[in-house]
N, CA, C and O atoms as CSV, one atom per row, in Angstrom:
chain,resi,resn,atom,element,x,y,z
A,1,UNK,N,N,13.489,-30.741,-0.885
A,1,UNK,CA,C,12.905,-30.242,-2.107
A,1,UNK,C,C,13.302,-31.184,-3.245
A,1,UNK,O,O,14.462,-31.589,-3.313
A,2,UNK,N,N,12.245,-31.597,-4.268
A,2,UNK,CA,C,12.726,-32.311,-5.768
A,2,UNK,C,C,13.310,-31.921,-6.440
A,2,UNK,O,O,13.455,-30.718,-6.653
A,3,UNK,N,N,13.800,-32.757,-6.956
A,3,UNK,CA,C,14.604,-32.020,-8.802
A,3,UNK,C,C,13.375,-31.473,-9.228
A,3,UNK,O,O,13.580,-30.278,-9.444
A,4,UNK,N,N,11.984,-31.817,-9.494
A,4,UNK,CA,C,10.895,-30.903,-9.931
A,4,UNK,C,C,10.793,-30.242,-9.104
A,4,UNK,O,O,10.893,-29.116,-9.592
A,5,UNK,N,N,10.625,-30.149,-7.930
A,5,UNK,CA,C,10.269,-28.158,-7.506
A,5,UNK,C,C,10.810,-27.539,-7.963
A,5,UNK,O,O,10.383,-26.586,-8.614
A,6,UNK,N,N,12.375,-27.944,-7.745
A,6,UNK,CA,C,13.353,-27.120,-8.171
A,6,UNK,C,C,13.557,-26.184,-9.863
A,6,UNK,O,O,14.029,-25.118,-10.258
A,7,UNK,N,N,13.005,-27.145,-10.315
A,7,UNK,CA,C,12.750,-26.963,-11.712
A,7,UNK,C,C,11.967,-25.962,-12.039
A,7,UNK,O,O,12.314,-25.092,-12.837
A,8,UNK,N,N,10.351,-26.003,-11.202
A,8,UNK,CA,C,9.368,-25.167,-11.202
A,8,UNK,C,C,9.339,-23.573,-10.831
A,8,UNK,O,O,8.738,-22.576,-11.231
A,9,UNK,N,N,10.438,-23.930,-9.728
A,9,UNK,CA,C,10.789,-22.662,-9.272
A,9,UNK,C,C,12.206,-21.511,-10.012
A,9,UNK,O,O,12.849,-20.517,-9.675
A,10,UNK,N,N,12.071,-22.641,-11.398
A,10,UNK,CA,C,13.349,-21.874,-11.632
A,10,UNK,C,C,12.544,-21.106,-12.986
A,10,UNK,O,O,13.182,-20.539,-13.874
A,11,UNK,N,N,11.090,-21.195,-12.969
A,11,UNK,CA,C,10.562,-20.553,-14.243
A,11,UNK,C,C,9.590,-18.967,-13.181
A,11,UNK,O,O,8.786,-18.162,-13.651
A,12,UNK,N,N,10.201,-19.072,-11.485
A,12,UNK,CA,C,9.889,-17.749,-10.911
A,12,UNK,C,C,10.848,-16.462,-11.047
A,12,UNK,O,O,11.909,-16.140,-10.512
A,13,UNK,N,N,9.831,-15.755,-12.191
A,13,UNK,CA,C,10.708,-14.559,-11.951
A,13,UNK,C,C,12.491,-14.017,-10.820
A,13,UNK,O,O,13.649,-13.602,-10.860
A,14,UNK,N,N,11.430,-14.456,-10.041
A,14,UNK,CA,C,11.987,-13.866,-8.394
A,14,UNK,C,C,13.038,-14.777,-7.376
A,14,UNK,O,O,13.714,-14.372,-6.430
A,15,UNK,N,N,12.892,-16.333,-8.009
A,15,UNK,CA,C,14.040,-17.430,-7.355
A,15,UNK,C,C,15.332,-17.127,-7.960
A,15,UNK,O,O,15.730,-17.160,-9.125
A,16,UNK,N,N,15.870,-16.826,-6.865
A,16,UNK,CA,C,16.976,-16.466,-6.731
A,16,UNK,C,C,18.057,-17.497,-7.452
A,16,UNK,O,O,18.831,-17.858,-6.565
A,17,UNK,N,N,18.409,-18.108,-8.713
A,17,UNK,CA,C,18.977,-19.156,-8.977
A,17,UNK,C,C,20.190,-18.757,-9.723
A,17,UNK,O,O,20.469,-19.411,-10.728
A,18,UNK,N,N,20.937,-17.787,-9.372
A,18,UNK,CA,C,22.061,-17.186,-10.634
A,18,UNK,C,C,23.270,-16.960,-9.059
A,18,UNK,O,O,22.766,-16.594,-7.997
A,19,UNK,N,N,24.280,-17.140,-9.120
A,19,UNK,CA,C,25.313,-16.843,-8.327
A,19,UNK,C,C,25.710,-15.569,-8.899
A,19,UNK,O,O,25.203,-14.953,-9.837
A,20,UNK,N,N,27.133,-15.163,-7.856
A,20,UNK,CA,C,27.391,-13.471,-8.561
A,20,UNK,C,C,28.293,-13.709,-9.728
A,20,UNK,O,O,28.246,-12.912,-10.665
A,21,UNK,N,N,29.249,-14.902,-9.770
A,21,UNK,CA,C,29.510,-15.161,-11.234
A,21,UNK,C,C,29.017,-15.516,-12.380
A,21,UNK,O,O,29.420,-15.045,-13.443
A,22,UNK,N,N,28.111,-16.368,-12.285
A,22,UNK,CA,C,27.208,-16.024,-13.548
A,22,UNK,C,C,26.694,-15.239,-13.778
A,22,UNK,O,O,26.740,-14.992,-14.983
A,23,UNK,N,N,25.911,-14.335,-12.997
A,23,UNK,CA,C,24.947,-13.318,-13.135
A,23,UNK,C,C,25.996,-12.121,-13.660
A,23,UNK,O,O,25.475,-11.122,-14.156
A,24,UNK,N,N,27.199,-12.175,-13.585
A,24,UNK,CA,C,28.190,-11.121,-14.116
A,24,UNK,C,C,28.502,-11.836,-15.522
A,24,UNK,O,O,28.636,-11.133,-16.523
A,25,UNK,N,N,28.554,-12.466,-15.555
A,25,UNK,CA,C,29.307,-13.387,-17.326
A,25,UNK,C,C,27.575,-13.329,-17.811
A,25,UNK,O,O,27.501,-13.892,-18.904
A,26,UNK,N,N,26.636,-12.996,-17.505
A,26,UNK,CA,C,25.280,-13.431,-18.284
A,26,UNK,C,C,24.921,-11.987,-18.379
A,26,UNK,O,O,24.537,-11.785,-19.531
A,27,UNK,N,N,24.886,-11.090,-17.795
A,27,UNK,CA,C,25.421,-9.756,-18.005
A,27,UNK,C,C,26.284,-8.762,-18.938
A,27,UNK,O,O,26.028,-7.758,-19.602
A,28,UNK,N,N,27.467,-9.556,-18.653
A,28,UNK,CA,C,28.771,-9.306,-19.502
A,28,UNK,C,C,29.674,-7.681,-18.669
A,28,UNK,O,O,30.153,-6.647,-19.136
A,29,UNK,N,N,29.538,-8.181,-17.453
A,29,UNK,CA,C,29.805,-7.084,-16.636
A,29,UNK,C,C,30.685,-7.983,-15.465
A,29,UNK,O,O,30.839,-9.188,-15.666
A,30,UNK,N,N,31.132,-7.483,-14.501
A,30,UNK,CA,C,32.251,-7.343,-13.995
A,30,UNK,C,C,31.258,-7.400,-12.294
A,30,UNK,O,O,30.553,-6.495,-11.848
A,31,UNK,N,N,31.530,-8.746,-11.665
A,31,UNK,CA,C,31.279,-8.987,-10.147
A,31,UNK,C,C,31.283,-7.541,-9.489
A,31,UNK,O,O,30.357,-7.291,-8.717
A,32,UNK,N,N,32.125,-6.688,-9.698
A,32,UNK,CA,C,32.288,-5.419,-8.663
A,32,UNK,C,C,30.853,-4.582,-9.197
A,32,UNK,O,O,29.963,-4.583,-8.346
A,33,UNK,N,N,30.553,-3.941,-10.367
A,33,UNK,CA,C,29.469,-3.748,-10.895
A,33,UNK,C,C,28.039,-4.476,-9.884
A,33,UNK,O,O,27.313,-3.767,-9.187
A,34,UNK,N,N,27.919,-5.609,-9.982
A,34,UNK,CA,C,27.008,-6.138,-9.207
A,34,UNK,C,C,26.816,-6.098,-7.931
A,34,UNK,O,O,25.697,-6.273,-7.450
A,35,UNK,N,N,28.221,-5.789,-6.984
A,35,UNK,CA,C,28.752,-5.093,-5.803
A,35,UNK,C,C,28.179,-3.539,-5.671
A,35,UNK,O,O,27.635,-3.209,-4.618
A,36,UNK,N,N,28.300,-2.692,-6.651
A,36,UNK,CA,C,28.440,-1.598,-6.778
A,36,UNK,C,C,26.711,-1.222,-6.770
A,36,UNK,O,O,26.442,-0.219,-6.109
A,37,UNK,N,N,25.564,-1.904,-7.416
A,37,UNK,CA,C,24.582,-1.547,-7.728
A,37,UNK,C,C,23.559,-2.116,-6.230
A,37,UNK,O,O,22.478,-1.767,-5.756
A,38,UNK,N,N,24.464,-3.012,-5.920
A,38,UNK,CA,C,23.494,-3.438,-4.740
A,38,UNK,C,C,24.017,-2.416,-3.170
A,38,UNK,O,O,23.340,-2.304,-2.149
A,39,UNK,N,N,25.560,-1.714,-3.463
A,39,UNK,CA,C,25.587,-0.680,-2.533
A,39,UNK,C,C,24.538,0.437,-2.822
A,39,UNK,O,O,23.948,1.031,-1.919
A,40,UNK,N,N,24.387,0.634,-3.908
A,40,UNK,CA,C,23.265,1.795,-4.265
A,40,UNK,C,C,22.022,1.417,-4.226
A,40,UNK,O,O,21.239,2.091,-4.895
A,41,UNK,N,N,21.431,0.141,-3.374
A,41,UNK,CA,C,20.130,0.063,-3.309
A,41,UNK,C,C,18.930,-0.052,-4.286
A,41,UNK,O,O,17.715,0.109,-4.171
A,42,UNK,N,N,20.287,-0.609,-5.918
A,42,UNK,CA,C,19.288,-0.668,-6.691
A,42,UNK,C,C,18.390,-1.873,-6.725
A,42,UNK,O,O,17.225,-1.943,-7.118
A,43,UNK,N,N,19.255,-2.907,-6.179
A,43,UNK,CA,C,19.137,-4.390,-5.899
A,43,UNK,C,C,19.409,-4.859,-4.541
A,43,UNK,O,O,20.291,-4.310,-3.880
A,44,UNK,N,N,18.753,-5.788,-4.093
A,44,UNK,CA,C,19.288,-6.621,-2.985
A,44,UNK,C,C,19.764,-8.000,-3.337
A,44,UNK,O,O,18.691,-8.458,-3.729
A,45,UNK,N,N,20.471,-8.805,-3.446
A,45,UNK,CA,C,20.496,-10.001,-3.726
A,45,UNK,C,C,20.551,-11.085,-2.414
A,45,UNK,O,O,21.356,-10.920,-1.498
A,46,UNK,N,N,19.552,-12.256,-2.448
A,46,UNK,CA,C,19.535,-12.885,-1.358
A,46,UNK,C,C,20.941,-13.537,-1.210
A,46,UNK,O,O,21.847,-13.156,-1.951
A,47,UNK,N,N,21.122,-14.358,-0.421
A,47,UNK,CA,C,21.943,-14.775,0.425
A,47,UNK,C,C,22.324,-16.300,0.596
A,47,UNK,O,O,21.738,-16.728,1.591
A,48,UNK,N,N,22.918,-17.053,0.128
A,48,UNK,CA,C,23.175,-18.849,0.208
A,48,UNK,C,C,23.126,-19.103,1.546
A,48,UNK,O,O,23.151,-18.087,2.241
A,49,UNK,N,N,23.070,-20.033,2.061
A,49,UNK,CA,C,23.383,-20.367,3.311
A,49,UNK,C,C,24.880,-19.986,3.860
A,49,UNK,O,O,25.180,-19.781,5.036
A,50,UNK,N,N,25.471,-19.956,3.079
A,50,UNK,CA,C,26.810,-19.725,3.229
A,50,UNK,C,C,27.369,-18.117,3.001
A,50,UNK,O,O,28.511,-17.723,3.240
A,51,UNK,N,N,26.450,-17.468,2.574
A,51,UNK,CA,C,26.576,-16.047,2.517
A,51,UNK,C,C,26.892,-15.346,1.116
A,51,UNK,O,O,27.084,-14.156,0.866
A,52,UNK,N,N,26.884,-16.450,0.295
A,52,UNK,CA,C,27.323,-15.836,-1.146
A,52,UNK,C,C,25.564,-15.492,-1.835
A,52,UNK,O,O,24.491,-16.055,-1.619
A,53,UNK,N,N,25.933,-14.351,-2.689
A,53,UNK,CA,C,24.844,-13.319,-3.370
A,53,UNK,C,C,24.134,-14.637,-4.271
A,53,UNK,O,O,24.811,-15.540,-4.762
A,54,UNK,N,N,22.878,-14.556,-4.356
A,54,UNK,CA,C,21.949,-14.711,-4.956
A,54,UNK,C,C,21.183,-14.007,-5.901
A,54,UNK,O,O,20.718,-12.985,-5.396
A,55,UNK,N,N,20.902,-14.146,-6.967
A,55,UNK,CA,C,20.558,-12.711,-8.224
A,55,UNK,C,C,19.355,-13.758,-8.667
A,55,UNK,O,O,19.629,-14.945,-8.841
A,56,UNK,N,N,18.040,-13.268,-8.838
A,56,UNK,CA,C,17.054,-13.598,-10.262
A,56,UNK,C,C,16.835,-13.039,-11.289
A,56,UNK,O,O,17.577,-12.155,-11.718
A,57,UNK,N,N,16.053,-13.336,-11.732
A,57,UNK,CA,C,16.082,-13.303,-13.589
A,57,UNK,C,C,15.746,-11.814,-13.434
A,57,UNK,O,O,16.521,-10.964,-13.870
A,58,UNK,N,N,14.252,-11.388,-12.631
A,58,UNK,CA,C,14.259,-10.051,-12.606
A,58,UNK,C,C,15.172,-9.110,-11.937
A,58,UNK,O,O,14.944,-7.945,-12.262
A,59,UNK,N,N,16.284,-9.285,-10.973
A,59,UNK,CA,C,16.634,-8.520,-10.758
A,59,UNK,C,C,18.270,-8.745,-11.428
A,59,UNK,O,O,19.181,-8.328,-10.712
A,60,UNK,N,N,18.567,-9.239,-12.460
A,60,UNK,CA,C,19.148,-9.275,-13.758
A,60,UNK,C,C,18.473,-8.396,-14.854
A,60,UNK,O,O,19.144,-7.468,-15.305
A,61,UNK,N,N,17.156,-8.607,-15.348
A,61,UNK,CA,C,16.813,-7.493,-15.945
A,61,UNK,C,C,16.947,-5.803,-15.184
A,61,UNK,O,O,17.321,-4.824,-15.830
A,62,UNK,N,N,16.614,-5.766,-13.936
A,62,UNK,CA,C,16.832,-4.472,-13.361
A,62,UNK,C,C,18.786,-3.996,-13.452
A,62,UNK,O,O,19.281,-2.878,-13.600
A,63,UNK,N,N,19.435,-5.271,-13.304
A,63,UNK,CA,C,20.925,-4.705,-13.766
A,63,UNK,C,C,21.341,-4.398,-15.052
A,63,UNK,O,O,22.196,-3.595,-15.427
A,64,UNK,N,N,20.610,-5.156,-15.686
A,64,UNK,CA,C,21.198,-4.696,-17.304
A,64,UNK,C,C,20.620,-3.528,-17.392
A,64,UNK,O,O,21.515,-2.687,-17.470
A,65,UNK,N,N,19.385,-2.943,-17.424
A,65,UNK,CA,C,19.479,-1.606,-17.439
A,65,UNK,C,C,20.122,-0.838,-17.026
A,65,UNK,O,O,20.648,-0.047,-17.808
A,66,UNK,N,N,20.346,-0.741,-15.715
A,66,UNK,CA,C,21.508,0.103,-15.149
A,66,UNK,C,C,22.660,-0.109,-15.829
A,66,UNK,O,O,23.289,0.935,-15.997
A,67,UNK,N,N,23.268,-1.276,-16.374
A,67,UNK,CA,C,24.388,-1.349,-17.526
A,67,UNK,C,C,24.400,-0.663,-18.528
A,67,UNK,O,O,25.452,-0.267,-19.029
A,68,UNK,N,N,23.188,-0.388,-19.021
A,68,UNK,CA,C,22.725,0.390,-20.085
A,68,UNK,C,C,23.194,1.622,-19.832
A,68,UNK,O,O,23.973,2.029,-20.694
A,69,UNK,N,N,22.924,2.552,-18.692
A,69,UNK,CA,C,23.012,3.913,-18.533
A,69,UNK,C,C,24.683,4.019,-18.277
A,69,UNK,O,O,25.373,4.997,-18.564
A,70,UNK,N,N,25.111,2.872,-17.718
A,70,UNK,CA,C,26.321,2.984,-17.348
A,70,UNK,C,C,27.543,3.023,-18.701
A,70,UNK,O,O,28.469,3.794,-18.953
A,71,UNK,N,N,27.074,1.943,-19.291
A,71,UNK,CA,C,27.755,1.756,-20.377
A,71,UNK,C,C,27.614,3.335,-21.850
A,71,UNK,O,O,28.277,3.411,-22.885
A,72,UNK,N,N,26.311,4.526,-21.242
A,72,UNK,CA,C,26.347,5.293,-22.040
A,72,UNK,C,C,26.948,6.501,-21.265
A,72,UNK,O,O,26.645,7.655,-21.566
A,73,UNK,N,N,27.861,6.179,-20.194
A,73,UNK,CA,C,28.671,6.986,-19.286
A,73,UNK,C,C,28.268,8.062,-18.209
A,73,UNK,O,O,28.654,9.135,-17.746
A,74,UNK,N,N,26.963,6.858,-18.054
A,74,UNK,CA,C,26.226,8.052,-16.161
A,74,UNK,C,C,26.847,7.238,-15.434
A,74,UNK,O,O,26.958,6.048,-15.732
A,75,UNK,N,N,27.237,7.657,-14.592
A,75,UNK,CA,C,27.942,7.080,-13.171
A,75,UNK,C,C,26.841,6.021,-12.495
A,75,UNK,O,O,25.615,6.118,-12.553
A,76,UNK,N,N,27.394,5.295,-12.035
A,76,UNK,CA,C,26.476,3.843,-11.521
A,76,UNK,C,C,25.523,4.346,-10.384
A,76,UNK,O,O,24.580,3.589,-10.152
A,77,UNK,N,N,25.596,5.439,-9.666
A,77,UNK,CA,C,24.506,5.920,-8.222
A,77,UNK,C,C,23.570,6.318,-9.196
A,77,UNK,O,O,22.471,5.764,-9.156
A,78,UNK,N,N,23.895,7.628,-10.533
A,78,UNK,CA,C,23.175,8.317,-11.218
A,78,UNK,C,C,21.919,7.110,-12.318
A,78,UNK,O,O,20.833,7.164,-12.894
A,79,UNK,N,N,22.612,6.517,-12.142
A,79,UNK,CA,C,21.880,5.236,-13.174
A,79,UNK,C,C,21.072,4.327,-11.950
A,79,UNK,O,O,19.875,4.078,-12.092
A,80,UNK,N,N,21.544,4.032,-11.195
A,80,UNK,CA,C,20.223,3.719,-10.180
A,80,UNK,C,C,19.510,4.435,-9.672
A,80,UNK,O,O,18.766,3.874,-8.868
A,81,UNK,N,N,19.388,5.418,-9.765
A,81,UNK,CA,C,18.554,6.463,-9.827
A,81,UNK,C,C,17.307,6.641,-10.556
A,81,UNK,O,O,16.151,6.559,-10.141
A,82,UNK,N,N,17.853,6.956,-11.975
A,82,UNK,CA,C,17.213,6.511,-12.800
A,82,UNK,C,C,16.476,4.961,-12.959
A,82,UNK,O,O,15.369,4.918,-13.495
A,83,UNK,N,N,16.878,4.176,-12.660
A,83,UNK,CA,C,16.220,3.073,-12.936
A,83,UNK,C,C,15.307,2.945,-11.963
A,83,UNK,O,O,14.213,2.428,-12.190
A,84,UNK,N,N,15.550,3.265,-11.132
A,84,UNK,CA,C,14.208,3.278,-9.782
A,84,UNK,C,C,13.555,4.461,-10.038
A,84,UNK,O,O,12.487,4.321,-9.442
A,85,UNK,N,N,13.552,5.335,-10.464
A,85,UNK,CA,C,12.398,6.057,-10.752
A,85,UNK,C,C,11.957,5.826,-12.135
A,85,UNK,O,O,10.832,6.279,-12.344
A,86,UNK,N,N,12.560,5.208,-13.217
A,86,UNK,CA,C,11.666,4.519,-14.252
A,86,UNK,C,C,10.651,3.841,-12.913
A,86,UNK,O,O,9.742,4.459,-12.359
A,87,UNK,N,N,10.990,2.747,-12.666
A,87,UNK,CA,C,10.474,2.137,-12.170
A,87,UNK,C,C,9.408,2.431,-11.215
A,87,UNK,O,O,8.603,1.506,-11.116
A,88,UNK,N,N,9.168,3.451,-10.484
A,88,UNK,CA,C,8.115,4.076,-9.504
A,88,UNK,C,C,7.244,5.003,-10.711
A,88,UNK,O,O,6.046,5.227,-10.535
A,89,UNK,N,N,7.916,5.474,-11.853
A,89,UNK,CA,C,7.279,6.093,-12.597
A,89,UNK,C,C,5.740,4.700,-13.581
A,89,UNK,O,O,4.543,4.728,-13.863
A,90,UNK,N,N,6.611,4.001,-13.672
A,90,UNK,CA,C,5.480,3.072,-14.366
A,90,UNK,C,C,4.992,1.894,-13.292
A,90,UNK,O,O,4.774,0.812,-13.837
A,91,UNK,N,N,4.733,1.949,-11.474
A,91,UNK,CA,C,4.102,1.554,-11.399
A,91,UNK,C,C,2.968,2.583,-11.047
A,91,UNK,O,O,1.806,2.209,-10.894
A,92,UNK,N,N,3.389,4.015,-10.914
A,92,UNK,CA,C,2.494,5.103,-10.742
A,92,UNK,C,C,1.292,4.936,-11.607
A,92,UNK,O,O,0.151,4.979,-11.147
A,93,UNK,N,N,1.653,4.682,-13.280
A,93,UNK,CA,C,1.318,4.710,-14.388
A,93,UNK,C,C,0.306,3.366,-14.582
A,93,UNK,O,O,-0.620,3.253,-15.385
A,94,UNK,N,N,0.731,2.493,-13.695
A,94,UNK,CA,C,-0.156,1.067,-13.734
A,94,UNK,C,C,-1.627,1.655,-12.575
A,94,UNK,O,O,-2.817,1.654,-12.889
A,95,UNK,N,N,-1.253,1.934,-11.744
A,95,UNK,CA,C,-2.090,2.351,-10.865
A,95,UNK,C,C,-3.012,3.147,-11.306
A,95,UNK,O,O,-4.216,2.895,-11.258
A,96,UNK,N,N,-2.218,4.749,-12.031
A,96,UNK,CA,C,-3.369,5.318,-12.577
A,96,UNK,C,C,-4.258,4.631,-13.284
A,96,UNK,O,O,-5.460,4.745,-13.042
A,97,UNK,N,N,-3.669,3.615,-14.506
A,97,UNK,CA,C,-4.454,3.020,-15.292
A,97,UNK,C,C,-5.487,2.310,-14.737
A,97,UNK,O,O,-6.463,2.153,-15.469
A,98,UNK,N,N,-5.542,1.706,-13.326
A,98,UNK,CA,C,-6.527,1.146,-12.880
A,98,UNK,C,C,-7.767,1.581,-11.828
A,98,UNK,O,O,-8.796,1.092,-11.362
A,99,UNK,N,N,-6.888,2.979,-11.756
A,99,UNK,CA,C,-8.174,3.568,-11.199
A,99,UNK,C,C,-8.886,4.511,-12.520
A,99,UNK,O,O,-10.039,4.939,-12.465
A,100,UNK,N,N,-8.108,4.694,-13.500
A,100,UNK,CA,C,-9.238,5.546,-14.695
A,100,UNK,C,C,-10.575,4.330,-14.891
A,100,UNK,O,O,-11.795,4.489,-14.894
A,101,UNK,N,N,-9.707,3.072,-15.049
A,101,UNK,CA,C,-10.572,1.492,-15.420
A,101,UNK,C,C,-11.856,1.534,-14.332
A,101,UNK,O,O,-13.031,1.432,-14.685
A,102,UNK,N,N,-11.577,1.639,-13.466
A,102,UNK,CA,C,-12.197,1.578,-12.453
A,102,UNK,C,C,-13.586,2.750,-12.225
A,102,UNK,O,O,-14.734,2.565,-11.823
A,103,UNK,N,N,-13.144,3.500,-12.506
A,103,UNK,CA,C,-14.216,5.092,-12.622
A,103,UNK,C,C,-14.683,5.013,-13.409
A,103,UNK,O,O,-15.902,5.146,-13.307
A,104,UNK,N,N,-13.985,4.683,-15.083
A,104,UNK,CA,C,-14.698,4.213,-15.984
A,104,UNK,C,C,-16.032,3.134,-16.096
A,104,UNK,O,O,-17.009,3.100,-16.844
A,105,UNK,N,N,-15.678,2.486,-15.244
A,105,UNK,CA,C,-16.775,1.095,-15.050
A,105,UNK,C,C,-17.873,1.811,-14.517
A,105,UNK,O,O,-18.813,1.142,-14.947
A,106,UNK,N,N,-18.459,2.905,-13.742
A,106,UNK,CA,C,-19.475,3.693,-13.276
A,106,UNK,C,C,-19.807,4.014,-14.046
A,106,UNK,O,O,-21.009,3.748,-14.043
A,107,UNK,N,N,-19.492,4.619,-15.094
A,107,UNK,CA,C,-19.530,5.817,-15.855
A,107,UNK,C,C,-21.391,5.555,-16.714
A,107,UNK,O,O,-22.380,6.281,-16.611
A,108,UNK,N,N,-21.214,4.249,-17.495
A,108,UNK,CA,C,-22.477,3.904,-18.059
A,108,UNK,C,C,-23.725,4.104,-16.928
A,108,UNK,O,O,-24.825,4.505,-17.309
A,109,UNK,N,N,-23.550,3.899,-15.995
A,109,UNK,CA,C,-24.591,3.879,-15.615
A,109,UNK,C,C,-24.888,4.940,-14.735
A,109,UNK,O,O,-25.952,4.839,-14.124
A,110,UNK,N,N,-24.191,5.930,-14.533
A,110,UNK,CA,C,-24.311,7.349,-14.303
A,110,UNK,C,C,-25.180,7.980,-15.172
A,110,UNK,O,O,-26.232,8.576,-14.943
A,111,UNK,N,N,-24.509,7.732,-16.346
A,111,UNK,CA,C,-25.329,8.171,-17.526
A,111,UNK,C,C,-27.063,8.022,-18.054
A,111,UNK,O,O,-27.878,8.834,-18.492
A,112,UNK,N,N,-27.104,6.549,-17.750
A,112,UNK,CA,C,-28.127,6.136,-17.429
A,112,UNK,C,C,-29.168,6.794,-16.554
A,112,UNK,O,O,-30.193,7.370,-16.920
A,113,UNK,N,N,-28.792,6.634,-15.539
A,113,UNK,CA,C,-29.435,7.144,-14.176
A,113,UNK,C,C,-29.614,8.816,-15.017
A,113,UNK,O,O,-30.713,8.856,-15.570
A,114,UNK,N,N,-29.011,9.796,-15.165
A,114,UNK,CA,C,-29.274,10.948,-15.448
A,114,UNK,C,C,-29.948,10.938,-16.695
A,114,UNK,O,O,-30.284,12.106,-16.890
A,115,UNK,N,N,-30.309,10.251,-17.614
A,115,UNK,CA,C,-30.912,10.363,-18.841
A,115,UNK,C,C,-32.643,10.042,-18.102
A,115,UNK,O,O,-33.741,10.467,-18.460
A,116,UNK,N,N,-32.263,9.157,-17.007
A,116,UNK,CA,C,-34.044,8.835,-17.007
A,116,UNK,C,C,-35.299,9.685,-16.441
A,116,UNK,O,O,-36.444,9.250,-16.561
């Protein structure tokens, strides 16, 4: 791989490019925390060749939230909890939105058809 792939792939959401010490100091949270959230299935973090955790940008944003709940004193299972059902809650919410879009797009010419 290039220094440019590498580069390219570091503007993917989802490439895994943060170790568990940075991703804890960029956080401002504590390696065990990052231990703790991926026992609760809020996260998975991939894997180095060598076996050390891998974190991306999005699933850094999915920890700081859970920091959030944590830091306002819900217990870390109770806060991944919550954050995964935010999360199932608004892709529910994307979905609906695209099937109203979707029904909607008939709609004119339903109208049509019954006016003639």
């Amino acid at each position: 791989m290039t220094a440019d792939d590498m580069l390219d792939r570091l503007d993917d959401d989802d490439f895994p490019a943060y170790t568990m010490g940075r991703a804890a100091d960029m956080l401002g949270t504590t390696q065990s925390f990052l231990r703790a959230i991926g026992d609760a299935r809020l996260i998975t973090p991939l894997r180095s060749a060598g076996g050390h955790r891998r974190y991306s940008r999005y699933q850094l944003r999915i920890a700081a939230r859970a920091r959030e709940f944590v830091d306002q004193g819900t217990p870390v299972e109770a806060a991944c909890r919550i954050v995964i059902l935010e999360d199932q809650l608004k892709e529910a919410q994307r979905t609906n939105a695209e099937h109203q879009q979707a029904a909607g797009a008939g709609t004119p010419a339903r109208r049509r058809a019954a006016a003639a």
